[in-house]
N, C-alpha and C positions, 0 to 999 in steps of 0.2 A: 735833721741828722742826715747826712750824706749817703746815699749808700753805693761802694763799688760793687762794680758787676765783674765777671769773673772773664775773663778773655776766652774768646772759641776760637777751638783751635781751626787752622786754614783747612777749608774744603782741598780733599785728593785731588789733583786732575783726573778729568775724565779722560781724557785724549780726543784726539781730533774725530772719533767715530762717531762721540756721539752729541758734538758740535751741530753740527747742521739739520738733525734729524728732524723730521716732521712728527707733530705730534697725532696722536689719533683723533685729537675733538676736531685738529682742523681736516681734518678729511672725511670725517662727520657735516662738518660745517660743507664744506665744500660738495656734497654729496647732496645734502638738503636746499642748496644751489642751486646745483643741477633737477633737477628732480623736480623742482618751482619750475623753473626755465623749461625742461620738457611737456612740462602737463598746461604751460601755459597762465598758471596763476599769476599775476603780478599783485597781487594783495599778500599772498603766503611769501613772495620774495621779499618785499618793503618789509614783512612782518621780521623776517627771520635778519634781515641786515639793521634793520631798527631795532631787535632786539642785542644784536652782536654791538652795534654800537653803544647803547647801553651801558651795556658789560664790558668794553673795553673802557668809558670814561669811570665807568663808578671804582673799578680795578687800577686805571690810574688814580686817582681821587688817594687809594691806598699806596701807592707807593711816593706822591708829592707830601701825603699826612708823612709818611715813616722821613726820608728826607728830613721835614723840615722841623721835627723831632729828632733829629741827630741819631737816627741809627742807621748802622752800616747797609747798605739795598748794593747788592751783587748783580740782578738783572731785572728788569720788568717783564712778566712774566705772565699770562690770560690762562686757568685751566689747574690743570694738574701737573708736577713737574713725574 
């Protein structure tokens, strides 16, 4: 038996402010960068960019799954919106 879903309604514009904005994980990320790179570790860098890589293919993984199941994907997105 088929079942319709119910139509959502269109996301409000944000407007242009808060387009471009940088999130806080990546200045987290970025911090923990730096901070490898000052102390000199290259184990703790490899660690932290192998782990971002990760998470960004297992997070794609989720938005190719949703795709290619036919539902609507607005942005691809890493984190918390």
């Amino acid at each position: 038996m088929p079942t319709k879903f119910k139509e959502l309604p269109e996301p409000e514009a944000k407007g242009p402010a808060s387009r471009g904005r940088v999130s806080n994980w990546s200045w987290v990320f970025l911090l923990a960068v730096v901070a490898a790179l000052a102390l000199g570790s290259w184990t703790l860098l490899v660690a932290i960019l192998g782990l971002a890589l990760l998470i960004l293919v297992h997070e794609f993984g989720h938005f190719i799954a949703a795709k290619v199941f036919g539902m609507r994907v607005e942005k691809f997105y890493v984190g918390f919106p």
